[in-house]
C-alpha positions, 0 to 999 in steps of 0.5 A: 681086378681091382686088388691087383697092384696095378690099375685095372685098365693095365690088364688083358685077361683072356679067360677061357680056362685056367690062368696058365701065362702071364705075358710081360713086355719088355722096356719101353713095351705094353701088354698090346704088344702081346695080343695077336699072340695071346688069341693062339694062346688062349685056346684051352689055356688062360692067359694075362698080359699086363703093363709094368709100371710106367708103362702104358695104362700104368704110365702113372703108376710111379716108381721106382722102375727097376727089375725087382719092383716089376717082379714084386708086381708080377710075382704078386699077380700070379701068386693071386690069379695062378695059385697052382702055378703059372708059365711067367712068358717075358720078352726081352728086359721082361724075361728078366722080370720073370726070372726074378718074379719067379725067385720070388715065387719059388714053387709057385711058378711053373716055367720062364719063358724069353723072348729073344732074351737073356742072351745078351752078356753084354747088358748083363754083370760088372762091365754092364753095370759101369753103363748104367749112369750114362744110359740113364743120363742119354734117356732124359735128354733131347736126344731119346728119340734118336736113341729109340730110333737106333734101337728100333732099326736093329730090333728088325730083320727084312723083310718085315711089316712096317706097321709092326715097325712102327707101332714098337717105335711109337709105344716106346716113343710115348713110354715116359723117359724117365721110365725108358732110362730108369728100366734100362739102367736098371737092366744094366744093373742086373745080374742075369747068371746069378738070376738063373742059378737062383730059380728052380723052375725050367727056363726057355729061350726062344731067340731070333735065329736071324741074328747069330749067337753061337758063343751066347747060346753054348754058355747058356745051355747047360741051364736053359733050353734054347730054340732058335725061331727062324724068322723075324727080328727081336719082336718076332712074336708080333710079326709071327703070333701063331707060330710063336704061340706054337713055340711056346706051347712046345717049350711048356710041354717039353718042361712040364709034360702034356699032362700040364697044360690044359 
């Protein structure tokens, strides 16, 4: 994968057909995250996940770490490994990514998928954006840590597995801080609606049910397709892969028609 515009080791390629998802993680995440999903996954269909600049094995791939450098990189892989087009899957910040990769693609992309995303107005426009300074200010100093801590213990809902717990807290530990403040204020920053009413392609919300947002979801519908998952916190499709490939497979064929996939 040496032409792609990341470093080799950024990439896990499960090619047993067609490229049809390119799974991209969210701040502070790295492709790993995806693999327990990307097994059920990749059953009949072709799936790529990677590391965004900064971000695991592209830690030292160098800025700037913001939205639409990460989807010039994520455009440009699936415009070269999925010329028919691809199902761009984003968790969180990375369905942001997607959204914006996707604009860039146009045709070329079939579908967005997010992951508990998108359904968070106040990250999102004007009064969102007035954060940006401080967020990325607090993510350079000592007190990260206690930040990543903070996030970490609303990202899940008991019960849940301590390991998965652990294993979010320490990428994101390990992820550079200036990558963690640039990404957040970056996201901040973003302009989710106008986002959205530029794609064409379908877009699809898997959110954690647990975590109620009636208010979010009925300003969203109109545009997305919006599913609850009953179980888990915010990094459900660690702690539930099958029954997230499951999901996201049905959100490929109610958007695209069997005929679509693989």
């Amino acid at each position: 994968m040496t032409e792609l515009p990341l470093p080799r080791e950024a990439y896990d390629m499960w090619a047993s057909a067609p490229l049809r998802y390119v799974l991209v993680h969210g701040v502070g995440g790295d492709r790993t995250q995806w693999r327990a999903l990307a097994e059920h996954l990749a059953i009949r269909s072709g799936v790529l996940a990677i590391d965004l600049a900064g971000h695991g094995a592209a830690r030292h791939v160098g800025g700037p770490y913001r939205i639409n450098r990460f989807a010039t990189d994520v455009a440009e892989i699936a415009d070269r490994r999925a010329p028919d087009g691809a199902v761009l899957v984003g968790h969180s910040m990375g369905a942001a990514v997607c959204l914006e990769a996707a604009r860039m693609l146009g045709e070329a992309a079939n579908q967005v998928i997010g992951i508990d995303a998108l359904l968070f107005p106040e990250l999102f426009a004007a009064h969102a954006a007035r954060k940006s300074p401080a967020a990325r200010v607090l993510l350079r100093t000592p007190f990260a840590a206690r930040t990543i801590d903070s996030w970490v213990d609303r990202f899940f809902v008991a019960p849940y597995n301590p390991a998965v717990r652990n294993a979010v807290r320490q990428t994101m530990l390990n992820t550079p801080r200036p990558v963690l403040a640039d990404s957040v204020a970056s996201l901040l920053r973003w302009q989710r609606d106008e986002a959205l009413a530029a794609v064409a392609v379908p877009v699809s919300l898997l959110y954690a049910a647990h975590v109620e947002r009636p208010r979010q979801v009925s300003e969203l519908q109109r545009r997305c397709s919006i599913t609850p998952f009953e179980r888990g916190g915010h990094f459900f499709f660690m702690e539930y892969p099958a029954e997230t490939a499951t999901a996201i497979k049905a959100a490929d064929c109610a958007a695209n028609g069997p005929g679509a996939m693989p």
